[in-house]
LUMDRENMAR-510750 format. One record per residue: x, y, z of N, C-alpha, C in turn; residue in one letter; residue number from 1. Coordinates in pm, whole numbers, padded with zeros to 5 digits. Each point is the difference from the previous one (the first is absolute). Layout:
BEGIN
neast,nnorth,nup,caeast,canorth,caup,ceast,cnorth,cup,residuo,num
X,Y,Z,X,Y,Z,X,Y,Z,a,NUM;
...
This chain:
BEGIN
neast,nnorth,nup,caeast,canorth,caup,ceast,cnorth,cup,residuo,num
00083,-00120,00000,-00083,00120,00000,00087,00125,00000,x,1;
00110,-00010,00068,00062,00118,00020,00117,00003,-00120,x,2;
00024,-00097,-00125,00034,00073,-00098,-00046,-00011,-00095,x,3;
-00155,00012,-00003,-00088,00041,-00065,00007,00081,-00009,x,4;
-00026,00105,00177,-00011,00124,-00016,00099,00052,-00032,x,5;
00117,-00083,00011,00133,00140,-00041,00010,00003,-00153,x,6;
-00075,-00106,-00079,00007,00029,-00102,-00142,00055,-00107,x,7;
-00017,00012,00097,-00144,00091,-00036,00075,00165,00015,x,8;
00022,00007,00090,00070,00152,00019,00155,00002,-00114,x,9;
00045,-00093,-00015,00109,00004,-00106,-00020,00002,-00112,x,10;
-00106,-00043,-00084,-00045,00010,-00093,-00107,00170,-00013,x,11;
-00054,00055,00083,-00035,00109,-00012,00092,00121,00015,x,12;
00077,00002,00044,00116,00060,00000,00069,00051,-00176,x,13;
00013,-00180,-00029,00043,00023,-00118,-00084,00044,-00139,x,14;
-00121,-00028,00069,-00105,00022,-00109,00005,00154,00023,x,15;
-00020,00098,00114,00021,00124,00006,00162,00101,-00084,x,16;
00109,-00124,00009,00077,00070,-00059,00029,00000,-00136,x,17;
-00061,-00130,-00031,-00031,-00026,-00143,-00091,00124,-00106,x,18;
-00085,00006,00087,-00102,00144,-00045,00063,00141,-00005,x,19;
00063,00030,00117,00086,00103,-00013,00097,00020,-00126,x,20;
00099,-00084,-00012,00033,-00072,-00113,-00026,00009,-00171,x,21;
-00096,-00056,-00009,-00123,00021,-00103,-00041,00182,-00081,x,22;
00012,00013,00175,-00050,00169,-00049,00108,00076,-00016,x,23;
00119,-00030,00070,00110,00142,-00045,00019,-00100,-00174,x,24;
00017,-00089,00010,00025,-00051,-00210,-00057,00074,-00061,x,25;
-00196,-00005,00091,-00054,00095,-00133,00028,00119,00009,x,26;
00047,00059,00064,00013,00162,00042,00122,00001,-00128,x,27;
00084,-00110,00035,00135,00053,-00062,-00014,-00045,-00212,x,28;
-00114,-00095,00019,-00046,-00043,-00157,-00057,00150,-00055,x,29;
-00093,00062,00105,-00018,00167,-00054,00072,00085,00013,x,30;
00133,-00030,00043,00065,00144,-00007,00075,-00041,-00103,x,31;
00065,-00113,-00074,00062,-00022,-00082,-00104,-00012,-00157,x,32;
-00092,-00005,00033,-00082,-00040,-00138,-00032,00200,-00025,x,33;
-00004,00078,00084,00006,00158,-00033,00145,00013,-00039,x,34;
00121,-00042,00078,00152,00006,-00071,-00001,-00022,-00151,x,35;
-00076,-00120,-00032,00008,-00023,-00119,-00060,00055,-00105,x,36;
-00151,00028,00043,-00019,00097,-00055,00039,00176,-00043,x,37;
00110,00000,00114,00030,00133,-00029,00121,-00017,-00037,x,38;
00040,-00121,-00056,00132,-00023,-00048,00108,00030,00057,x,39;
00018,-00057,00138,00117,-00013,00101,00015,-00126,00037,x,40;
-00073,-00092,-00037,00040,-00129,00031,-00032,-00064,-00119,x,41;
00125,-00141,-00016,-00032,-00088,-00116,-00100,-00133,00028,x,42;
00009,-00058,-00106,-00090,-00089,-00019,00051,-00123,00089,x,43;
00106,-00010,-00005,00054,-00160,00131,-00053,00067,00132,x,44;
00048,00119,00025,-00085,00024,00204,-00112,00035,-00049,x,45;
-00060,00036,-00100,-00203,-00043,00026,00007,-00180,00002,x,46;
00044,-00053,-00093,-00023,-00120,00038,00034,-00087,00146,x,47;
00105,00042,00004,00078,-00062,00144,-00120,00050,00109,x,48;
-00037,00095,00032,-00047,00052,00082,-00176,00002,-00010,x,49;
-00019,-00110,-00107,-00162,-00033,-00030,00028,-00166,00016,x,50;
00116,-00051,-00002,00029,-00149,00054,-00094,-00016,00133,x,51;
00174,00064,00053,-00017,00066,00159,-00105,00006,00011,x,52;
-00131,00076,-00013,-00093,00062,00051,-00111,-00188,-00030,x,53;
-00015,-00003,-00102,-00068,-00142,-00006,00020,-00131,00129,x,54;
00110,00019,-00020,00111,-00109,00092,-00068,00015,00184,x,55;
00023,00112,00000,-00049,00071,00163,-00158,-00010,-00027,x,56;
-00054,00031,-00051,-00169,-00071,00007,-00010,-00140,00000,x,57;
00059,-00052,-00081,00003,-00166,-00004,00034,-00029,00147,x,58;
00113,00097,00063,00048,-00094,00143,-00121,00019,00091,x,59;
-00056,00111,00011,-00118,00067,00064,-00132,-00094,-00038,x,60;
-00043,-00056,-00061,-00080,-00079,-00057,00004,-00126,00094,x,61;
00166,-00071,-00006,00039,-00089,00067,-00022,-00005,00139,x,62;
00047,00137,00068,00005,-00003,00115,-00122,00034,00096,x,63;
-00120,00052,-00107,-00145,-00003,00028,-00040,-00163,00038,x,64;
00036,-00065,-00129,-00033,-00140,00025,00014,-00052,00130,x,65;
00155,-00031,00001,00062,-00084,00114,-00073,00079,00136,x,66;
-00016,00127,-00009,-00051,00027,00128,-00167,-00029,00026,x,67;
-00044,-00011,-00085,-00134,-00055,-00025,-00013,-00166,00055,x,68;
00127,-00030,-00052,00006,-00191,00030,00047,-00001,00125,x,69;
00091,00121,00092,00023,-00060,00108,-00104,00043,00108,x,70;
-00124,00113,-00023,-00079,-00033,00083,-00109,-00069,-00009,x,71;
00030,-00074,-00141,-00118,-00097,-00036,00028,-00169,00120,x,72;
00151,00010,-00003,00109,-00085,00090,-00053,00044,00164,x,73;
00023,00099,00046,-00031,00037,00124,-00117,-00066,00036,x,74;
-00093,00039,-00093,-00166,00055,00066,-00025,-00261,-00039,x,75;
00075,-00053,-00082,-00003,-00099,00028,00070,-00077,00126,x,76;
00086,00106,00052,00055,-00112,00134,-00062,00084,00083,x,77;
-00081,00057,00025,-00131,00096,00072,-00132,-00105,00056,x,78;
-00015,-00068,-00123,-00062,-00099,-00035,-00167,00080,-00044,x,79;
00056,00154,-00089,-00139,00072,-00092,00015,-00108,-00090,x,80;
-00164,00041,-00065,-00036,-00033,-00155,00062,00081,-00065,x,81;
00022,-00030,-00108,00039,00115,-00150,-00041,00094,00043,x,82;
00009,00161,-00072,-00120,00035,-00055,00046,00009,-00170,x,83;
């Protein structure tokens, strides 16, 4: 039970920094996609930096999951139903 809960709290953690994450990419996918448009940045750092930005949602995606599965884990050695 008790590393359930620590991984219930470890997995939200990471799911929180994952999100954080996510959002400075996109911050930084819009400040470079205006670079480019204003023709200060080339075409490899828009791409590199639209990888990046995909890549960090994909992990964020992930780390929604797993934290989803570990209090799906908890709330089973709890002995809840689903929901």
């Amino acid at each position: 039970l008790a590393a359930a809960t620590a991984r219930v709290k470890a997995s939200q953690a990471q799911r929180e920094a994952m999100a954080r994450h996510a959002a400075l990419a996109r911050d930084t996918r819009g400040f470079i996609d205006k670079a480019f448009r204003l023709g200060e940045a080339d075409w490899p750092t828009r791409l590199r930096v639209e990888l990046e930005a995909v890549q960090a949602e994909r992990q964020w995606a992930r780390a929604r999951i797993d934290a989803a599965a570990a209090i799906s884990t908890l709330r089973q050695a709890l002995g809840l139903l689903p929901q």
